[in-house]
PANU-903250 format. One record per atom (N, C-alpha, C): residue number from 1; residue in three letters; x, y, z. Coordinates in Angstrom, 3 decimals. Layout:
BEGIN
<n:NUM | res:ala | u:X | v:Y | w:Z>
...
***
This chain:
BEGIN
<n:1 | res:unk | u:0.854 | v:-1.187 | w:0.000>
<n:1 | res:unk | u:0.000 | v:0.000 | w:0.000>
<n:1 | res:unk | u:0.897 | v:1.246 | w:0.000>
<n:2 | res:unk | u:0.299 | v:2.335 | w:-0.522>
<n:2 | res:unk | u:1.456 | v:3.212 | w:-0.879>
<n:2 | res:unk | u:0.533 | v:4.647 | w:-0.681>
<n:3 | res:unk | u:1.236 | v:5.913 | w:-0.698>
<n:3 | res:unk | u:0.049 | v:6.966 | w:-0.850>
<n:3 | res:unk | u:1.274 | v:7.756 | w:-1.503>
<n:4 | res:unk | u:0.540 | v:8.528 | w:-2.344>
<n:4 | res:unk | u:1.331 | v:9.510 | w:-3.440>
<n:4 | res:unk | u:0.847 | v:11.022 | w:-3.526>
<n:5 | res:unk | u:1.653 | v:11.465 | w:-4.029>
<n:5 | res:unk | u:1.284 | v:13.119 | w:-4.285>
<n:5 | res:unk | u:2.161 | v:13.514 | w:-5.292>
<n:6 | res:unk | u:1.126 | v:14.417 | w:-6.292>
<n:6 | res:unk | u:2.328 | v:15.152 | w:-7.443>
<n:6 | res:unk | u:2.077 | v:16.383 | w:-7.456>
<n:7 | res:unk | u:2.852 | v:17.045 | w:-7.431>
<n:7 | res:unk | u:3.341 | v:18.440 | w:-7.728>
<n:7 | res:unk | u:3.405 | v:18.586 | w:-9.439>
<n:8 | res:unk | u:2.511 | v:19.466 | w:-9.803>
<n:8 | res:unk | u:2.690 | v:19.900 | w:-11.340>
<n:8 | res:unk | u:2.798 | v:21.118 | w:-11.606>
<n:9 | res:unk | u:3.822 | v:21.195 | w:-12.779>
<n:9 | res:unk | u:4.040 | v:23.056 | w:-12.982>
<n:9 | res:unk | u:4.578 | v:23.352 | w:-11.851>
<n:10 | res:unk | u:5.444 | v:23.332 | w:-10.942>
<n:10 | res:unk | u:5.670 | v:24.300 | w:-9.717>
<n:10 | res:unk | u:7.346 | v:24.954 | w:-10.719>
<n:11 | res:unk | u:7.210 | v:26.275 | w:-10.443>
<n:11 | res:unk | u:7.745 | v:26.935 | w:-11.159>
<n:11 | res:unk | u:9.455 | v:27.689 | w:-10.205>
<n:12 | res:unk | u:9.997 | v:26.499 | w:-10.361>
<n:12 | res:unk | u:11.596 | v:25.969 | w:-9.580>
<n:12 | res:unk | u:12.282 | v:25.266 | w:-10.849>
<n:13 | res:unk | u:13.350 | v:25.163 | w:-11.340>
<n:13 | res:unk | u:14.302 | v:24.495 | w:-11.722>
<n:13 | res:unk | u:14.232 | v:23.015 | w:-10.958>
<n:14 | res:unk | u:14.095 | v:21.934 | w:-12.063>
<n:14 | res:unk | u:14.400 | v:20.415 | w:-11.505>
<n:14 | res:unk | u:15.669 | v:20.425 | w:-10.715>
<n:15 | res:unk | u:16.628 | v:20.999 | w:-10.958>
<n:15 | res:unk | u:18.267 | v:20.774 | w:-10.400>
<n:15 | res:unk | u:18.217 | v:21.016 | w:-8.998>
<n:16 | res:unk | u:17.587 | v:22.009 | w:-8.640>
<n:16 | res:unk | u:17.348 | v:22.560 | w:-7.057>
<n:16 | res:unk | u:16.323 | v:21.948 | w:-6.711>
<n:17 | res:unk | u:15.028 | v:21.386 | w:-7.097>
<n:17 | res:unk | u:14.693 | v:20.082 | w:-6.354>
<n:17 | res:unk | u:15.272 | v:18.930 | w:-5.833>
<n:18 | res:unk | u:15.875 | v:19.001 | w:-6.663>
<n:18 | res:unk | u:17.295 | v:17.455 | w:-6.703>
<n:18 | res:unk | u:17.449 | v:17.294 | w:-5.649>
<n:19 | res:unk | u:18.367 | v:18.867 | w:-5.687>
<n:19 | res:unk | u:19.868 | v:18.458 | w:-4.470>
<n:19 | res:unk | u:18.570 | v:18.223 | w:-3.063>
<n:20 | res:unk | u:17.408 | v:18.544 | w:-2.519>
<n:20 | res:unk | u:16.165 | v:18.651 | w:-1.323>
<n:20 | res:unk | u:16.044 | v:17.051 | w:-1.271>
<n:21 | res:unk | u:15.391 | v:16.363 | w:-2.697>
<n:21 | res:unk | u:14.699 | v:15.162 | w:-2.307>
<n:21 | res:unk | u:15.843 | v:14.318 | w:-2.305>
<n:22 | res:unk | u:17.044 | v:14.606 | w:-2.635>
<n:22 | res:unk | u:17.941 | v:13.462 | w:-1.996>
<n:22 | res:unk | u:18.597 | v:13.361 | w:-0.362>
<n:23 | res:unk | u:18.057 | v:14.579 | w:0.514>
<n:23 | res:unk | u:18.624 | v:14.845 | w:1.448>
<n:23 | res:unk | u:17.127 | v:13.698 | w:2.203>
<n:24 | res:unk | u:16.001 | v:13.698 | w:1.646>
<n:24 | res:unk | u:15.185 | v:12.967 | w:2.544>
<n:24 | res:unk | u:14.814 | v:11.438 | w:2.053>
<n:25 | res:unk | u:15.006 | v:11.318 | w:0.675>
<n:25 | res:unk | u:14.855 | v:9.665 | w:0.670>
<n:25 | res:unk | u:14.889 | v:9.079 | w:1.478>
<n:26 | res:unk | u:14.046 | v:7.848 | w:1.393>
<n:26 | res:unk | u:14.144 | v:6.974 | w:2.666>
<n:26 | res:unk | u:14.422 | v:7.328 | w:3.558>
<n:27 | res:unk | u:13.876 | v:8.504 | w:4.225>
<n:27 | res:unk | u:13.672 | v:8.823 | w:5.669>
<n:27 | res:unk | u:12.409 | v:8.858 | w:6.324>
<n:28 | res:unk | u:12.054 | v:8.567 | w:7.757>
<n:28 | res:unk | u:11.391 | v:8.273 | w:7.992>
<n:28 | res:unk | u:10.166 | v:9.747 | w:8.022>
<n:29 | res:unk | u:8.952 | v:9.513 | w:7.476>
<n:29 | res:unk | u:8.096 | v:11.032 | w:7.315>
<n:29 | res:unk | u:8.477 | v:12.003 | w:7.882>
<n:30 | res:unk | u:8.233 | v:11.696 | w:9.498>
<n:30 | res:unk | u:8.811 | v:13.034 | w:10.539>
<n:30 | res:unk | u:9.658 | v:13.772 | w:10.758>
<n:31 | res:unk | u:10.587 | v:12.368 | w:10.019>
<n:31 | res:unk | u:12.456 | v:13.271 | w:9.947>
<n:31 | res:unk | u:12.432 | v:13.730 | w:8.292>
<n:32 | res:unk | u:12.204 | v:13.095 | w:7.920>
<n:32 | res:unk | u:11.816 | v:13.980 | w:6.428>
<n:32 | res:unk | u:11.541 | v:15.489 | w:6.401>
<n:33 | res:unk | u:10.192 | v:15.699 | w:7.175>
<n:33 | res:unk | u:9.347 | v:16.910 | w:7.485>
<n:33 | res:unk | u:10.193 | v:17.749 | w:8.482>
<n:34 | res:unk | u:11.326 | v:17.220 | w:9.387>
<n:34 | res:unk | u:11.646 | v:18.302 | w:10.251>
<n:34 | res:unk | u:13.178 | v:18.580 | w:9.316>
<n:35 | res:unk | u:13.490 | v:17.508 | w:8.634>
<n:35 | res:unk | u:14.191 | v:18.476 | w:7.832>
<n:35 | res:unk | u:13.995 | v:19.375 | w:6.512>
<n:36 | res:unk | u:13.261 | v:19.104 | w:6.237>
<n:36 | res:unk | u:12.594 | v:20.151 | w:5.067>
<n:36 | res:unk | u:12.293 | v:21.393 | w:5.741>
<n:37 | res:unk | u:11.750 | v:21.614 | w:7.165>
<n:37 | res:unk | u:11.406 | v:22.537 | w:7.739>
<n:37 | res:unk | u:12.852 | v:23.580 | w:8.096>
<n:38 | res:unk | u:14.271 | v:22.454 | w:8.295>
<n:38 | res:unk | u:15.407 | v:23.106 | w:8.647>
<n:38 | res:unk | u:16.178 | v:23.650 | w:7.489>
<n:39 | res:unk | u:15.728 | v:23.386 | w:6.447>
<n:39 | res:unk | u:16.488 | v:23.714 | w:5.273>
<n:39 | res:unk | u:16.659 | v:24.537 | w:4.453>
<n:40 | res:unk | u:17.773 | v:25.793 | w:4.421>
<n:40 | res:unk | u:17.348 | v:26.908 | w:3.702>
<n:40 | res:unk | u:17.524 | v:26.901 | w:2.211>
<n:41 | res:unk | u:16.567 | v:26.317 | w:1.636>
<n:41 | res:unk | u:16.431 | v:26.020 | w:0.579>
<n:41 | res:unk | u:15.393 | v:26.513 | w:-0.410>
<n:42 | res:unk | u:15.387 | v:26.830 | w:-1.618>
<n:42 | res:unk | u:13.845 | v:27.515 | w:-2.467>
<n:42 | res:unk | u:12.713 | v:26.320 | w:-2.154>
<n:43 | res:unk | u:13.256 | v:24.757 | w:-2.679>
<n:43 | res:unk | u:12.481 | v:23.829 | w:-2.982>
<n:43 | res:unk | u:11.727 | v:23.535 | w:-1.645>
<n:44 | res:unk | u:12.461 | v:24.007 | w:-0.814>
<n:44 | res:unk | u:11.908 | v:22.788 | w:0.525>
<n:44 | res:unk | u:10.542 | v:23.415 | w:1.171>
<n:45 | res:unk | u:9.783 | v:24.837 | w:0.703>
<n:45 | res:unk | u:8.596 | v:25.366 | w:1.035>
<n:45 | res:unk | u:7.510 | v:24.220 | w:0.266>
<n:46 | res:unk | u:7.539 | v:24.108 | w:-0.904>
<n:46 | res:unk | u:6.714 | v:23.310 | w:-1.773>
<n:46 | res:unk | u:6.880 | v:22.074 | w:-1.214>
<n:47 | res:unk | u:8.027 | v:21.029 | w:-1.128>
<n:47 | res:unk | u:8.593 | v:19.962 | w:-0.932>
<n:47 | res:unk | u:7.412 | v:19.746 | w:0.684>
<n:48 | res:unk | u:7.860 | v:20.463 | w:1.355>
<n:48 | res:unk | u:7.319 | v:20.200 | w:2.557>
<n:48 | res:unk | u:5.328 | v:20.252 | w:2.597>
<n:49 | res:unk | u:4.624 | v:21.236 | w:1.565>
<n:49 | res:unk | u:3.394 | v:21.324 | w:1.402>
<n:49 | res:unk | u:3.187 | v:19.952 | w:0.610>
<n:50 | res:unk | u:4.245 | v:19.461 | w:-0.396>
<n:50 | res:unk | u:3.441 | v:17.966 | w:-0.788>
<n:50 | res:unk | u:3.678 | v:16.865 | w:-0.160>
<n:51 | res:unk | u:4.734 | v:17.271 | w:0.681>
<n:51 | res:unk | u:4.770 | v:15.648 | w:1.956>
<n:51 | res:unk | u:3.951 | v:16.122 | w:2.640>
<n:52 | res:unk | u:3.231 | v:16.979 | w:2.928>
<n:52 | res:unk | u:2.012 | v:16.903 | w:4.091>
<n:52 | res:unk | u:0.302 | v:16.479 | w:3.037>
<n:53 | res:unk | u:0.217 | v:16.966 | w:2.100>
<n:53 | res:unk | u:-0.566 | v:16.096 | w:1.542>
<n:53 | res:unk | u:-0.607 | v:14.789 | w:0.874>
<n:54 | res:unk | u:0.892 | v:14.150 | w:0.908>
<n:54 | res:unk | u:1.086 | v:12.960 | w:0.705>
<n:54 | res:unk | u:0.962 | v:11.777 | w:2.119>
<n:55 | res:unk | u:0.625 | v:12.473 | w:3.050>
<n:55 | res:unk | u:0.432 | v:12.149 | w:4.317>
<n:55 | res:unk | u:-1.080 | v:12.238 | w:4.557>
<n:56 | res:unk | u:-1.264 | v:13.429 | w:3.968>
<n:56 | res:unk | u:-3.208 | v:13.327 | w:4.352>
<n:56 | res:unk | u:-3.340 | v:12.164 | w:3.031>
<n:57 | res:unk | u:-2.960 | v:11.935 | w:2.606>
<n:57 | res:unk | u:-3.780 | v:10.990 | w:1.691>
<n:57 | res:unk | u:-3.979 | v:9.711 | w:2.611>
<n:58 | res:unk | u:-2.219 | v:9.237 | w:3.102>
<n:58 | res:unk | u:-2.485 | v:7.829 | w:3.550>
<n:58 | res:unk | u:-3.271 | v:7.963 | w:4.290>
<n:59 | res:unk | u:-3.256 | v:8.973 | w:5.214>
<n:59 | res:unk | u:-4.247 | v:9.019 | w:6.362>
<n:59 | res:unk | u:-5.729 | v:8.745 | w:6.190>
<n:60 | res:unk | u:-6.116 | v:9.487 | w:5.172>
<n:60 | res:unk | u:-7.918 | v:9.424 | w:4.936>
<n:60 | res:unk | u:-7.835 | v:8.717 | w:4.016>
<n:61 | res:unk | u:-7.334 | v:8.474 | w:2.722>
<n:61 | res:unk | u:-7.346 | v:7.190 | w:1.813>
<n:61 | res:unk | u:-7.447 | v:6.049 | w:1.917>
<n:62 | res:unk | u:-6.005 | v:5.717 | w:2.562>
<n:62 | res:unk | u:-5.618 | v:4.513 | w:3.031>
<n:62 | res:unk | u:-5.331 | v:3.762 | w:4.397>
<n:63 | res:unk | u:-6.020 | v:4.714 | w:5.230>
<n:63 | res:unk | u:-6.239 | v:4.671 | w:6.684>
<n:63 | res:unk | u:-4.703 | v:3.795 | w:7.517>
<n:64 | res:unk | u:-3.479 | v:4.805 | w:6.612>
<n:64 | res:unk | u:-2.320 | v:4.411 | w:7.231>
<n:64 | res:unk | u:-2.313 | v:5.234 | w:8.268>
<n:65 | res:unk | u:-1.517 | v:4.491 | w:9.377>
<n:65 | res:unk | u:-0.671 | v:5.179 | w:10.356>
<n:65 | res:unk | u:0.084 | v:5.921 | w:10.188>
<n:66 | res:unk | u:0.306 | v:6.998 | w:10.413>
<n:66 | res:unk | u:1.029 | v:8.303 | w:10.183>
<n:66 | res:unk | u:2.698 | v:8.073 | w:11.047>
<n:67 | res:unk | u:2.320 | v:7.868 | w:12.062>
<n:67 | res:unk | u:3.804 | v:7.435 | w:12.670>
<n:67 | res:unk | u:4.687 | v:6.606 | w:11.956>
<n:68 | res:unk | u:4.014 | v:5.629 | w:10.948>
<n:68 | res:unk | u:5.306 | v:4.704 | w:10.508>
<n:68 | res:unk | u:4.960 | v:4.626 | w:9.245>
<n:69 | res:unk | u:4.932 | v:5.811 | w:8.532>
<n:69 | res:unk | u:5.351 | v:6.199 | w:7.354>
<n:69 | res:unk | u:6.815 | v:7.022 | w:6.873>
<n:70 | res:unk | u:7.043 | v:5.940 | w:5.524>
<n:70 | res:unk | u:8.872 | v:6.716 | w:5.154>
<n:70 | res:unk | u:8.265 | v:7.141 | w:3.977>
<n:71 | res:unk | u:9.442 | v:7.916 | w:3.415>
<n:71 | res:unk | u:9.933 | v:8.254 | w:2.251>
<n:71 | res:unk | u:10.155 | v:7.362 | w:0.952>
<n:72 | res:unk | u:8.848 | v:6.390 | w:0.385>
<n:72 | res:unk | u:9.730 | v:5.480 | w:-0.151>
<n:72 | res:unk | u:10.208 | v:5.856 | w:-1.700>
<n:73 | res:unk | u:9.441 | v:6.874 | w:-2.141>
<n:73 | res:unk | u:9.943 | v:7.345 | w:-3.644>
<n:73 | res:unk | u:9.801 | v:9.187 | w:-3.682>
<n:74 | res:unk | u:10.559 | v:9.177 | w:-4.017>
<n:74 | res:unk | u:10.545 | v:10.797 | w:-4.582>
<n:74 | res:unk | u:11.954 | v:11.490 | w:-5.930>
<n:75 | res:unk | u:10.727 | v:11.796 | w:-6.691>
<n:75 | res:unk | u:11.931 | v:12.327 | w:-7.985>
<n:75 | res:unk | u:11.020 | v:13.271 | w:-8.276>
<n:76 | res:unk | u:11.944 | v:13.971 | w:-9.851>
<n:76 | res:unk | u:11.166 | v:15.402 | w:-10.193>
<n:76 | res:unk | u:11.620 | v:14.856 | w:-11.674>
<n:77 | res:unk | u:10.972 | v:15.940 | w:-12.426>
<n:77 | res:unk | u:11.045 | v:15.684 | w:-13.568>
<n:77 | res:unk | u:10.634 | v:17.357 | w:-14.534>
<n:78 | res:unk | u:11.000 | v:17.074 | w:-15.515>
<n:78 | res:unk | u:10.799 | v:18.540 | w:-16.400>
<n:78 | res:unk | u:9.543 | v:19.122 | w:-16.493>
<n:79 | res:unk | u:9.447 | v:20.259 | w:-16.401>
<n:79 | res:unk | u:7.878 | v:20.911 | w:-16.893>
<n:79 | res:unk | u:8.451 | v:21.159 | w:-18.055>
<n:80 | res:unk | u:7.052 | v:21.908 | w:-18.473>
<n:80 | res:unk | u:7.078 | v:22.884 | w:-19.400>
<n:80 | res:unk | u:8.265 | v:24.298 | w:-18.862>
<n:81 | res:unk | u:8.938 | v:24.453 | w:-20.424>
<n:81 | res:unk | u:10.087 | v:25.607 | w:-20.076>
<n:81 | res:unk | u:9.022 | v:27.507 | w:-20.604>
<n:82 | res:unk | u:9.015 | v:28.487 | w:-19.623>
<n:82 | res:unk | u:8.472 | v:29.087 | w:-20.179>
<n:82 | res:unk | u:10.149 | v:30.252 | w:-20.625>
<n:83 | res:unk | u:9.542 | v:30.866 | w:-22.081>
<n:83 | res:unk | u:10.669 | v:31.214 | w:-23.014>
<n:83 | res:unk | u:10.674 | v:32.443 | w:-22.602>
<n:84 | res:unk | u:11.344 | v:33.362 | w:-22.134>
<n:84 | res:unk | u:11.153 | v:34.807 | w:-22.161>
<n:84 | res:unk | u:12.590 | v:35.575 | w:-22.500>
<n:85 | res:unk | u:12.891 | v:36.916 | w:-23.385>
<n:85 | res:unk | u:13.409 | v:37.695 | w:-24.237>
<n:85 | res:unk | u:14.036 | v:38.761 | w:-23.363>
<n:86 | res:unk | u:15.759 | v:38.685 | w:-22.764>
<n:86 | res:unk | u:16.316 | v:40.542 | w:-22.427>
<n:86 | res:unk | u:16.816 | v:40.723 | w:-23.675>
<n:87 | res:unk | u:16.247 | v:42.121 | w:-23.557>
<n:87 | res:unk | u:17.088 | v:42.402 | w:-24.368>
<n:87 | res:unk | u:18.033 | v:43.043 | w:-23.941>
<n:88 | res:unk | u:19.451 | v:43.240 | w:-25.031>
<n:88 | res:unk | u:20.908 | v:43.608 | w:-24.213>
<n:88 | res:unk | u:21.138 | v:44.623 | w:-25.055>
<n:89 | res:unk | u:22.597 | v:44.974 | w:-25.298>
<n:89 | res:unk | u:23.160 | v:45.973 | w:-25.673>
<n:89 | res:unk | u:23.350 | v:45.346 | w:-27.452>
<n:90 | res:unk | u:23.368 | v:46.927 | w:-27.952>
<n:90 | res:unk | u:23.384 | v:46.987 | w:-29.656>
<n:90 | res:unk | u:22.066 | v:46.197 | w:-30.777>
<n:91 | res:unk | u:20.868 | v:46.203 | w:-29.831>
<n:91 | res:unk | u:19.678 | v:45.374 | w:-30.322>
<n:91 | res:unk | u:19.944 | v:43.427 | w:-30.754>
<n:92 | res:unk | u:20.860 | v:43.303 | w:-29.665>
<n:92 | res:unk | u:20.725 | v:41.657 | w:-29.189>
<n:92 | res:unk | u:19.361 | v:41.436 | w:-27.890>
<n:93 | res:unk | u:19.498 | v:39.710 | w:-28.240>
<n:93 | res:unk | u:18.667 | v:39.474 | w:-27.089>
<n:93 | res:unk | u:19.237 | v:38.147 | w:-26.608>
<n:94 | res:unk | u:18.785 | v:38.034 | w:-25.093>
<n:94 | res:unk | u:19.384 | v:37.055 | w:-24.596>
<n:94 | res:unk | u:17.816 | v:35.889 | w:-23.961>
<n:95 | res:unk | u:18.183 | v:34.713 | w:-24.528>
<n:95 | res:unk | u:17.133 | v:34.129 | w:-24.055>
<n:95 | res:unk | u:17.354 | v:33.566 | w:-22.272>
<n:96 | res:unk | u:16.059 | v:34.457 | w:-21.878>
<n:96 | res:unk | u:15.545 | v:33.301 | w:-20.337>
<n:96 | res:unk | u:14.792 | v:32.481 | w:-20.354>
<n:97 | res:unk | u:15.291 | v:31.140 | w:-19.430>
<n:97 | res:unk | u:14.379 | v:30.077 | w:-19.973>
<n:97 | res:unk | u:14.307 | v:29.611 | w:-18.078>
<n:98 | res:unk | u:12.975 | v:29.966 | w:-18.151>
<n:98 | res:unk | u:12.426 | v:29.703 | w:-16.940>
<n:98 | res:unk | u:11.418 | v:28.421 | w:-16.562>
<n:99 | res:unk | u:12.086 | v:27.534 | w:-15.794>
<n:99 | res:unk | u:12.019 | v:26.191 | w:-15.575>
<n:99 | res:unk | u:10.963 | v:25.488 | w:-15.197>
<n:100 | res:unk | u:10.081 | v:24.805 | w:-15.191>
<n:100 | res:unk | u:8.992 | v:24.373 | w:-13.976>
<n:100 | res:unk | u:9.180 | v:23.021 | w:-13.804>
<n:101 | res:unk | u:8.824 | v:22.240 | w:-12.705>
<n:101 | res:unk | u:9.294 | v:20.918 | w:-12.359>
<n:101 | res:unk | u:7.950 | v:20.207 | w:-12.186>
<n:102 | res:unk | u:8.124 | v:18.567 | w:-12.488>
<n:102 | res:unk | u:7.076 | v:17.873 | w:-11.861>
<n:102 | res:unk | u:7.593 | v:17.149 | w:-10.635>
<n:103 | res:unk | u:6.648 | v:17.441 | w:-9.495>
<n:103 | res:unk | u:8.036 | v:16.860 | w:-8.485>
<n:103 | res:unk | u:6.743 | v:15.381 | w:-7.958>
<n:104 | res:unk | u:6.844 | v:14.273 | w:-7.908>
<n:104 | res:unk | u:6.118 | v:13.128 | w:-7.078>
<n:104 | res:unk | u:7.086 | v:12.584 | w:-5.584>
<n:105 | res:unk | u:5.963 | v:12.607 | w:-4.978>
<n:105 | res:unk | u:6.017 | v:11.832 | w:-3.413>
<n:105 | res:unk | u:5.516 | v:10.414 | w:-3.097>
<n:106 | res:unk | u:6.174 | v:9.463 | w:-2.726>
<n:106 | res:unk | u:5.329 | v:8.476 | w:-2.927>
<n:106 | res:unk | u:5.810 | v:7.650 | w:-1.485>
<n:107 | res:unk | u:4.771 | v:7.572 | w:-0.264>
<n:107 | res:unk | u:5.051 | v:7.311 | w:1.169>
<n:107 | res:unk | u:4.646 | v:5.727 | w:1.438>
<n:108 | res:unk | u:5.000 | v:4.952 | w:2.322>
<n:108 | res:unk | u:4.725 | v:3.736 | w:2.697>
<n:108 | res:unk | u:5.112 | v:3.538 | w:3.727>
<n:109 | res:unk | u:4.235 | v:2.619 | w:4.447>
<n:109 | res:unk | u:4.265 | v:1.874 | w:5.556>
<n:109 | res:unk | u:5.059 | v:1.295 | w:5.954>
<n:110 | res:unk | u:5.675 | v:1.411 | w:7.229>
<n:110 | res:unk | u:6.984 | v:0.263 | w:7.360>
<n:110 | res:unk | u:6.317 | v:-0.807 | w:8.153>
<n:111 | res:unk | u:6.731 | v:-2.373 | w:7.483>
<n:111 | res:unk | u:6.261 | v:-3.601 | w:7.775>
<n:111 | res:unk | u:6.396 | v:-3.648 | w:9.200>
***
């Protein structure tokens, strides 16, 4: 039994999700959550709002126990890139390419 949560469009660079969900893999929810809470990081505001609804799920879904839930999957993946135009000096332009991530949570029960 498993409970999941996805994050779509959240508008962060995949790379700086990265370096967050590898600090909590396979950790146990609580320590997961108190370190996301310690972490001065962009990702870890979002990160931490979808491990708490990846938690209400097991909870009312799947009528897991909240205490002995881990970390058992979490990755990110590409959004959509949105394209936007500076322009610079002598009528050049420089492209910004502003990132969005799909980030999934996926929690389980320890036997």
């Amino acid at each position: 039994m498993e409970a999941r949560a996805i994050l779509r469009n959240a508008r962060i660079s995949p790379r700086k999700v990265q370096i967050v969900l590898d600090l909590i893999r396979g950790k146990d929810a609580d320590k997961a959550m108190a370190i996301l809470k310690h972490t001065p990081k962009a990702a870890c505001e979002a990160l931490e709002k979808l491990m708490k609804s990846a938690m209400a799920n097991a909870e009312n879904n799947y009528q897991m126990d909240v205490s002995n839930l881990y970390v058992a999957e979490c990755f990110v993946g590409q959004g959509p890139t949105l394209k936007r135009i500076r322009p610079r000096a002598h009528g050049r332009a420089y492209h910004i390419l502003k990132r969005t991530s799909h980030i999934t949570m996926v929690l389980k029960e320890k036997e």
